[in-house]
N, C-alpha and C positions, 0 to 999 in steps of 0.2 A: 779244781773247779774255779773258772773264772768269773769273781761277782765282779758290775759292773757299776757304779753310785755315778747316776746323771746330778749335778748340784746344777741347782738354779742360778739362771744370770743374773746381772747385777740390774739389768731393766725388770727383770719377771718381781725379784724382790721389791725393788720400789713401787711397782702394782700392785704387792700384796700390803706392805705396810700403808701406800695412801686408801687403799682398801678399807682397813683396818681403822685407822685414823676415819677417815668418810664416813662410816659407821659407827663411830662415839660421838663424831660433829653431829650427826644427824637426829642423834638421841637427844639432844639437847630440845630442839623443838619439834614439838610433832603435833597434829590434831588427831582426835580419834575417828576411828572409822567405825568399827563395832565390835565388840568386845573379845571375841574368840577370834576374829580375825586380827586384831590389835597384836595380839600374843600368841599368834604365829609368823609375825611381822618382825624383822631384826632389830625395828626400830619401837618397839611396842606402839605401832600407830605408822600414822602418815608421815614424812619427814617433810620439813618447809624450808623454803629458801634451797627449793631445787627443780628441777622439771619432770613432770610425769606425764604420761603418754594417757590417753583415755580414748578408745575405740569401740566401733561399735556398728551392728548393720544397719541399724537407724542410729540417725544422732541425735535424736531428742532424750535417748538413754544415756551418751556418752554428755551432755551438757549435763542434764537433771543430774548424774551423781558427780560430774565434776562441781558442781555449782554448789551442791549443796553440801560439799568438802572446803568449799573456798568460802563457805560464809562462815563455816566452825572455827575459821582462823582467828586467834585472838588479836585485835586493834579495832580503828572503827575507818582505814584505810577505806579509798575505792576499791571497788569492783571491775575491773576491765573484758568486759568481750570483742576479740576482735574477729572480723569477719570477711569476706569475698563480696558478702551482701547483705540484705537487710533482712536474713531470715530469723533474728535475735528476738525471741517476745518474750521479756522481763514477767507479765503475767503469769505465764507458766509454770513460773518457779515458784512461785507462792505456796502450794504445800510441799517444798523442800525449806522452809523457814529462811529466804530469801527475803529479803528487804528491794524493793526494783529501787527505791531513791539513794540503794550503795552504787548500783550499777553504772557504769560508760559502756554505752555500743558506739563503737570504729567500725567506719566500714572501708574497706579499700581491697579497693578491686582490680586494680595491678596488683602482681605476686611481689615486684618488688615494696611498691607501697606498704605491703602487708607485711612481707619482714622487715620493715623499718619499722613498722609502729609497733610491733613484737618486742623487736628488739627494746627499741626506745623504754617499752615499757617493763619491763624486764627489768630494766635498769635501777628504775627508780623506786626507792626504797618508799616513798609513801602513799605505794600501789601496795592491798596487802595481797592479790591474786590477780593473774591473767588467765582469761583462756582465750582461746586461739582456736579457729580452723584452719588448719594448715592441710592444704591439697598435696604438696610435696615439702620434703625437709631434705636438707643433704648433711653430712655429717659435720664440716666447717661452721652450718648455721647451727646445729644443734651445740657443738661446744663452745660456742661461744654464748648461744644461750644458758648453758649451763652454768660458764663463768661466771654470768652477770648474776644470774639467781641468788650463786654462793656467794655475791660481790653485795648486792643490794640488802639481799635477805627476803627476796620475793618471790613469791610462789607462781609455777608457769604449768599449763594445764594444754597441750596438747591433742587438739582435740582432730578424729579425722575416721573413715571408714576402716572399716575389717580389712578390705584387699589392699590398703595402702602402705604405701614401706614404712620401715618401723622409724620411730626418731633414735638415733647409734646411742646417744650419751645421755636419755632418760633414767631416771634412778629406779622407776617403776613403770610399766608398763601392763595396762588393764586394758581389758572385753567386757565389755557390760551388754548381756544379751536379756529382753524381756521373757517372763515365764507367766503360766496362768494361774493366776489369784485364785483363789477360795473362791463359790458361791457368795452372794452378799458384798462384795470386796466394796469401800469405801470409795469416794473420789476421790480422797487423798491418800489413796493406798497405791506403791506402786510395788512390782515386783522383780527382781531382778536374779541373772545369775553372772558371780563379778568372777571373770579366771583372771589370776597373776600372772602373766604368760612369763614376765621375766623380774626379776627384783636384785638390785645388787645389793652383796652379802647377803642375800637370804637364797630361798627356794618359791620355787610357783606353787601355786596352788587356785582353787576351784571353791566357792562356796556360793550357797543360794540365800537370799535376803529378803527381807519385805522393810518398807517403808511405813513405818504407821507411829503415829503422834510423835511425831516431831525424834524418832531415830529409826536408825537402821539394828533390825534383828533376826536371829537365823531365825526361816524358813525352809518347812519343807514340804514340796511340792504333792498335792495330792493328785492320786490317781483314779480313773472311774472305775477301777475294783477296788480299791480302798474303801469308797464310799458310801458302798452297798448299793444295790437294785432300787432302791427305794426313792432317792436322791439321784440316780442317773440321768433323766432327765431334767434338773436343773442343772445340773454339773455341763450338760451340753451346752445349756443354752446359753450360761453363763461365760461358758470357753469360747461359743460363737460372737458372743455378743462383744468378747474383750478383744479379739483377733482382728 
């Protein structure tokens, strides 16, 4: 009986050790996200001073949870939103514990315009968070955004629709799709379902969230049999009225 042992190349190896290494750097600073998802995370939390992807079939989900991940970051740094145009309203964010007087809105409306100011900003270390709508990314812009991340020590947020191509060299990549609140639900209550579609050195994963006083906590999603006959008729009105 012929066994046959494939050993790894000497590039596969180097990919698994800066792997390996990427994943202890990354421990070192993280912001929390929420607490069981923290510690299903490799990094127990968000990792900084790198780029993550944040999608979504409306973008006001994919800014609201990027936004209000880039304010948890520790400094008293700006806030950079860059854009295509001027669809930025700093108000909104206010029950995500947003400050609008950290905020910079860029708007640039050439593509190249917009990855220079990315870039640019990226770079500079006393930006403590970018986000970005990027319509298209190609892999050359994305690693080299990556470098400067790990170069400055700044956080780059990725912002773009569900059908658009992925960024290659993001460390995490998120869907944040909205879900129906509770009856009663607050205005500063939001609700979300976050999938991990991809995480290096980790695993994906799916969890549902709500927003309420000032954190993110599981949630779960009620249903109109859940609720009994009795309640079904608010439970409509309320799904209609949040849709």
């Amino acid at each position: 009986m012929l066994i046959v042992v494939v050993m790894p190349t000497l590039s596969q190896l180097r990919e698994q050790i800066e792997c390996l290494e990427g994943v202890q750097r990354r421990r070192l600073r993280t912001v929390p996200i929420c607490g069981y998802i923290d510690k299903a995370l490799p990094y127990n939390g968000l990792p900084l001073g790198c780029i993550h992807e944040m999608k979504a079939r409306h973008l006001a989900g994919a800014i609201a949870f990027a936004a209000l991940l880039a304010a948890r970051i520790p400094g008293e740094g700006p806030l950079l939103f860059a854009a295509p145009d001027r669809s930025f309203y700093p108000l909104g964010l206010l029950p995500y514990a947003c400050q609008p007087e950290r905020w910079l809105h860029v708007t640039a409306r050439r593509p190249e315009d917009l990855i220079w100011t990315v870039s640019e900003a990226v770079r500079c270390p006393r930006i403590n968070a970018v986000l970005a709508i990027m319509p298209k990314t190609d892999f050359t812009f994305c690693r080299r955004l990556q470098l400067a991340a790990e170069s400055s020590g700044t956080t780059g947020f990725l912002l773009g629709n569900a059908s658009s191509a992925p960024a290659s060299s993001a460390i995490t990549r998120w869907r944040v799709s909205s879900v129906n609140g509770p009856p009663g639900r607050g205005f500063d209550e939001a609700f979300w379902e976050l999938e991990l579609s991809y995480c290096r050195g980790g695993r994906p994963g799916k969890w549902t969230v709500a927003w309420r006083s000032g954190g993110l906590e599981r949630f779960r999603p009620l249903s109109p049999a859940s609720i009994g006959p009795a309640r079904q008729d608010t439970f409509e009105a309320a799904r209609a009225k949040a849709g």
